[in-house]
N, C-alpha and C positions, 0 to 999 in steps of 0.2 A: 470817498465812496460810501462813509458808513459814521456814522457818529453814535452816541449813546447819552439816553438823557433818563435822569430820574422821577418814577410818575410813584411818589408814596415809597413801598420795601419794596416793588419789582423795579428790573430794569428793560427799558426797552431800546432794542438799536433798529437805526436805520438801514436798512439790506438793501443790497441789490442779488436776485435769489439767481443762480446757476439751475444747475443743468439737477434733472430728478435723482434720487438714491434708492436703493431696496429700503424697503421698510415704510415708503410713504412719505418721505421729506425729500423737500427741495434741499440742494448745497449752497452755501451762502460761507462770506468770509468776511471776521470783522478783527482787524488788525491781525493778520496771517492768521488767527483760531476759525478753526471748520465750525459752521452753526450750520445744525438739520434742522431745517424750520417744516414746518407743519402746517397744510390751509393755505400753501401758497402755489405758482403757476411758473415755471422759469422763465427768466425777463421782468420780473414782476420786481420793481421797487414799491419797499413793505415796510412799514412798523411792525417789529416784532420782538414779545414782550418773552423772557427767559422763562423756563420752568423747568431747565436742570443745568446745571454746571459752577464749578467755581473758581477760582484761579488759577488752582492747581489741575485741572481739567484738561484733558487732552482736547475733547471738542465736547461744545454746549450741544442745548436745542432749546428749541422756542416754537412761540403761537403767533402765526400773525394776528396781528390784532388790527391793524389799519393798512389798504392801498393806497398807496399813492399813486401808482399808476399802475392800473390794472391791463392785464393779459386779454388781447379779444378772445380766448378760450374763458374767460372767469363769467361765470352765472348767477344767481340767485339757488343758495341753497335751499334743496326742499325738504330741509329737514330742519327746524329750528334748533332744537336741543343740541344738534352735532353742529352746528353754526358758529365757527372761530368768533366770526365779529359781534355777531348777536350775541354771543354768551360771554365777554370779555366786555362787551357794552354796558351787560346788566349787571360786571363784577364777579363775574361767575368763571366755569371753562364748559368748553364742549364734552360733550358725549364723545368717547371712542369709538370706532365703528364705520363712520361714513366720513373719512379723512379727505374724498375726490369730492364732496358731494357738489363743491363751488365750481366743478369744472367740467365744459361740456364733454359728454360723452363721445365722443369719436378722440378729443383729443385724452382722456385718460386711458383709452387704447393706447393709443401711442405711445404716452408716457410710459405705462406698462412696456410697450413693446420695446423702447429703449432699455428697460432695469433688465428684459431677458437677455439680449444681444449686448449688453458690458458685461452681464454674470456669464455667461457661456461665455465666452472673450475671454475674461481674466479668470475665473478659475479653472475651466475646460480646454481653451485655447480653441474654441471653436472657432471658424471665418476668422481669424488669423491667416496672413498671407501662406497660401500651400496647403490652406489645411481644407475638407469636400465632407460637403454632406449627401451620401449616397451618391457617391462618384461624381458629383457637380462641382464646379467652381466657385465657391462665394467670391463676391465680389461689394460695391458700395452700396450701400443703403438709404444713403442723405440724413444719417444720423449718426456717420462714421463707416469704416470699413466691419463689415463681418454679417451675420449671417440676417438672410429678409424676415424677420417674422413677420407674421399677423397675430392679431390678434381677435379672433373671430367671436363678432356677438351670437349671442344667445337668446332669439324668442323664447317666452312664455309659455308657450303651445307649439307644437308637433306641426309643420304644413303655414306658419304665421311667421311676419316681420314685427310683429307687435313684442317690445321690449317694456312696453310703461315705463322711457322712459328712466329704464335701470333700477327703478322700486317695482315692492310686490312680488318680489322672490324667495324671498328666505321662509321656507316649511319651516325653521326650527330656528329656537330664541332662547337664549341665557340670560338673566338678568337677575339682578340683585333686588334687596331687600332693604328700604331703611331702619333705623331702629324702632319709628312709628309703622310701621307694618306699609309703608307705597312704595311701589315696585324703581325702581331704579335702575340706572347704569350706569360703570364707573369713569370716570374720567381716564384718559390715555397717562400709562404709567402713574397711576395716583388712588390712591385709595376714597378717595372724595367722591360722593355718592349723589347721582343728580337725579331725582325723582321724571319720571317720563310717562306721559300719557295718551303718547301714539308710538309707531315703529312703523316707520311708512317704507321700509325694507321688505318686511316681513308680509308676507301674504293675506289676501282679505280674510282668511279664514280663523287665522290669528288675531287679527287686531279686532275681529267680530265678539273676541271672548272679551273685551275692555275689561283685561287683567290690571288696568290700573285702579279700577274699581271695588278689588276686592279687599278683605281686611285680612292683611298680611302679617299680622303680629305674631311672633314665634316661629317663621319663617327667615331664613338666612339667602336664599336663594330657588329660585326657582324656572326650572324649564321647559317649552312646550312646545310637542311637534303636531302640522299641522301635514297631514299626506298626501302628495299631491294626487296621490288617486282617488281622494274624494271621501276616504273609511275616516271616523273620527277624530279629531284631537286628541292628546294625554297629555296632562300636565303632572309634572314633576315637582313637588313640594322639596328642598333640602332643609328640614326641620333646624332649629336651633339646639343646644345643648340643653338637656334637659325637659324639653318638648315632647309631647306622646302624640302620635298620630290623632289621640281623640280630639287632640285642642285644636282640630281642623275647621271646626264646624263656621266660625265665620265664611270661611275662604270660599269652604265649599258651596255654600248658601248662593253666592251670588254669579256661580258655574252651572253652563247650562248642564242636565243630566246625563248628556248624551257625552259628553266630555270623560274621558276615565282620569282616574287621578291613582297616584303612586306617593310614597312616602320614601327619606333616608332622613340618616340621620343619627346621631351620637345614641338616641335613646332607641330608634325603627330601628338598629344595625345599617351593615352598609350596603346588605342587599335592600333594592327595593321591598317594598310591600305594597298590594295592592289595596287601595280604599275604597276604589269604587269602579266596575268597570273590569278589564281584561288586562290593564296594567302594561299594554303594549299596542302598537299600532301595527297597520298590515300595507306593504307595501308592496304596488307591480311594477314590473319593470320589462317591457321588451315581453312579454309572455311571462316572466320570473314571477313567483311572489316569495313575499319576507316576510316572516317578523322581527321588530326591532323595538324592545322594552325600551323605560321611559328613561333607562342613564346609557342607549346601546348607539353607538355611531351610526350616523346614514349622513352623506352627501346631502346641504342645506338647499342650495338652491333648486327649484323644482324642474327644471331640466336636466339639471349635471345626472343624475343616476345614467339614462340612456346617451346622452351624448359622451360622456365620459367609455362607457361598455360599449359602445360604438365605433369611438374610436378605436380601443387599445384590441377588440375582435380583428377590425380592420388592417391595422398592423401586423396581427400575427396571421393572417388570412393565409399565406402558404405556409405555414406552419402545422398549423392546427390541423388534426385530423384524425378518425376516428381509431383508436386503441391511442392515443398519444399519451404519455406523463408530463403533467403541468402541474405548475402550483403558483398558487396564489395566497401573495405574502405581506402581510396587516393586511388580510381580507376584510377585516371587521365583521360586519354579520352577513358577508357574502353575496356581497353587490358581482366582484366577478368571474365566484366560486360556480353561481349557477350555469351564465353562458359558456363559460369553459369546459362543466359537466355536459351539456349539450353538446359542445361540439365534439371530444373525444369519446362520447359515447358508452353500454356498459362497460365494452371493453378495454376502456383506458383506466384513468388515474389523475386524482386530481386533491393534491395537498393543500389545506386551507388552515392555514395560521396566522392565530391574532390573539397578543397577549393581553389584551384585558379581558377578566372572567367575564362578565356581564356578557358583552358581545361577540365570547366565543359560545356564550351559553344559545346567545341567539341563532347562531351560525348553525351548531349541532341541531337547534328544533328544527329549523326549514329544512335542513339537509336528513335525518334522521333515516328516512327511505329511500337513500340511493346509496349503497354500497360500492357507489365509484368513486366516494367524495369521503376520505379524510378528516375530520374536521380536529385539527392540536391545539390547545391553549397553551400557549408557552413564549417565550423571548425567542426571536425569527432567528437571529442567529446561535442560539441552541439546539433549536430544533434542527438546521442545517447540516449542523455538525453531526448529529442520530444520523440525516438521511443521507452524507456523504456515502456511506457506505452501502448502498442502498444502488449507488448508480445515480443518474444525472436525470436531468428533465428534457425535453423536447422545448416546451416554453416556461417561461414565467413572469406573469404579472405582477410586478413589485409595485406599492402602494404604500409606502411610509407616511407616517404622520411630518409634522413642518420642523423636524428636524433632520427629515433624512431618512437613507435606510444606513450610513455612515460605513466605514473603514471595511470591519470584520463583517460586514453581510454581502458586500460587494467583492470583498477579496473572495470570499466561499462560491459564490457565483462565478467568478471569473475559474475558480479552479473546476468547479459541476460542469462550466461549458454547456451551457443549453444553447439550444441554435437559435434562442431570440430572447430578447427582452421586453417587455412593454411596461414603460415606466410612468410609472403617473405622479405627477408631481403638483405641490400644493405653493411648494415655494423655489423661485427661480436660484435663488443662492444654494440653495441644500443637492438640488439635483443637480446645479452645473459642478458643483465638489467632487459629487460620487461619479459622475461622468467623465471627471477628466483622471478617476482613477481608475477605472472604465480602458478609457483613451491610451492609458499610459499599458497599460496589459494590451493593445493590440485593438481594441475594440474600436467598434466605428456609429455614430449616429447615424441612423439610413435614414428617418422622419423624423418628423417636428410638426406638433399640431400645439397651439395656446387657445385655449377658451375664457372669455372673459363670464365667470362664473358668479363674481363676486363684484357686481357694480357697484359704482359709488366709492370702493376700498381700492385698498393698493394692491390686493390679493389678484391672483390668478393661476388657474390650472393648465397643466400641461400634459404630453402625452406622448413620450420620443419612445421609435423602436433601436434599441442595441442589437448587433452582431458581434458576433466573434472574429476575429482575427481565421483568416485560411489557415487549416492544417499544417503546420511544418514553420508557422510566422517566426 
């Protein structure tokens, strides 16, 4: 089923690839050792060349690098730079970033939709035989027994089916710097820096600035959001060591004016500075607006902000209501600190905690004139622990970063007992963990929504409401 031949100091084995994993790899097995390959389709027999493991290796992983016989879901990637066979052609590796990009869109739904229904399974036990998602019976799927997801696409536009396609989304961009000053990005798990001259992800509005263009010397890093409501760009310089904001003047030369620019950096300190411009952008959302400076979190893709607040509103929909206590927890800069203030009104109460300064910094400017909104900088489950004593909430929107909101913030919640949850989740492994400790305290998943926010990657968000267990459980 697999042989192994030597092309130069890599090795590449012959796969026959299984069934997909979290994280973006297909499972493959070459003499009983697990190999996570990358760039491949399952069914797909693959040449695929090693880029980490060694003898003593529990399990490798690899690139493919040749089909042999291709999957009818496999396409023409539209992204050269992130192109397994085209960058291994020219001797090179792919960009990280666009891992699906070979594969047609409906089926890396699916694919997706399989990694959530094994992760809820094995670590939550959810659609397990006996087990009910808001009093229904799961039953088969045609991908195994447990629970039906979807995973529902995301238009571009408000009222549109127009997707582009799965590019043309991403408001907001990270990318490196090489040591000649051209913008680059890094290879997956590797410090190898592959100069790039489009980002066909990222929104027309961004790749209109042709940041590959500009002279990036003493530059280490740099980031730019582009909003989707239309107010300017800001790009974010991460200066080098020993760099002064002045030695900007290349970069900036070739930036249109209207562009604001920001500085960090070992010599700027670590707060930004501004160089030019407001040094933050302005976002709406649903009625809301925000500011969110140029190092402050916001939801990348140009929908997720209102479908995401949409959803996890809609969850708490008999919950919510005016004098209510809620809190909103890694709010960041208060994507759904605002709709929450609306719904419970002056009279309620609404905690917004989120421990990086920058984006709490942001959270308190938008928020600053409503005295029903909270805003704490601090580690969530410290603060939990202050407002134990305080009494409990009505709801809470928990929003962790991709590793979770883990053990101790979930046990505090299970002891607060709010009469809801709304969970939003960036990665399916992290939320089915805390869910099934969740589960094990009583609690029950009543919803399940997945948005595929993140085309083209393995990524996807989600948006379950939790209940508590009846009184007396």
């Amino acid at each position: 089923m697999s042989s192994t031949e030597e092309t130069g100091p890599a090795h590449v084995l012959e796969l026959r690839l299984g069934p997909v994993a979290h994280g973006g790899h297909m499972v493959a097995r070459h003499e009983g050792r697990v190999v996570f390959v990358r760039h491949g389709i399952p069914g797909e027999l693959v040449r695929a060349e090693l880029t980490d493991g060694g003898d003593d290796a529990k399990f490798w992983r690899a690139d493919v690098v040749e089909v042999l016989e291709p999957s009818p879901h496999r396409r023409d990637h539209p992204w050269d730079r992130a192109d397994s066979l085209a960058a291994h052609a020219r001797g090179g590796l792919p960009v990280g970033g666009a891992e699906f990009g070979h594969i047609a869109l409906p089926e890396q739904r699916r694919l997706k939709e399989a990694v959530i229904r094994e992760q809820l399974s094995r670590l939550a036990g959810v659609g397990q035989s006996g087990t009910e998602l808001g009093g229904t019976e799961l039953g088969a799927t045609g991908h195994g027994a447990g629970l039906d997801v979807e995973v529902e696409p995301v238009p571009l536009a408000a009222g549109s089916h127009d997707d582009a396609g799965g590019l043309a989304w991403r408001t907001r961009c990270s990318f490196a710097v090489t040591p000649d000053g051209r913008l680059a990005m890094h290879a997956h798990r590797s410090e190898t820096l592959i100069p790039v001259e489009d980002m066909p992800l990222a929104t027309r509005e961004i790749n209109d600035l042709r940041l590959w263009d500009l002279d990036l010397r003493g530059v280490e890093r740099l980031e730019v959001a582009a909003p989707a409501s239309g107010s300017a760009p800001h790009v974010l310089f991460g200066l080098a060591d020993g760099v002064a904001p002045s030695k900007l003047a290349g970069a900036l030369e070739g930036l249109d004016p209207a562009v604001s620019v920001s500085a960090v950096g070992p010599t700027a300190g670590k707060t930004p500075i501004t160089i030019r411009g407001r040094g933050s952008v302005s976002e709406h959302v649903l009625g809301h607006h925000y500011t969110v400076t140029g190092d402050g979190f916001w939801q990348i893709h140009r929908r997720a902000p209102e479908t995401l607040v949409t959803a996890a509103m809609e969850a708490l929909d008999g919950v919510l209501a005016p004098g209510a206590q809620v809190a909103d927890l890694y709010a960041g800069a208060g994507l759904f600190t605002a709709p929450l203030a609306a719904a419970v009104g002056p009279g309620g109460y609404v905690l917004s905690v989120e421990g990086a300064p920058g984006t709490s910094r942001d959270a308190r400017r938008t928020f600053k004139r409503q005295p029903e909104v909270a805003v704490v900088q601090g580690k969530v489950e410290r603060v939990l622990r202050r407002q134990s004593d305080q009494g409990s909430f009505d709801a809470v929107v928990l929003d962790p970063p991709r590793a979770g909101a883990g053990r101790d913030v979930v046990r505090q919640l299970i002891d607060m007992a709010p009469r809801a949850v709304a969970y939003v989740a960036c990665d399916p492994a992290s939320f089915a963990r805390d869910l099934g400790w969740f589960r094990q305290a009583g609690w029950r998943l009543e919803s399940f929504r997945a948005f595929d926010l993140y085309p083209m990657t393995h990524h996807v968000e989600t948006v379950g409401l939790l209940l508590p267990p009846p009184k007396g459980w």
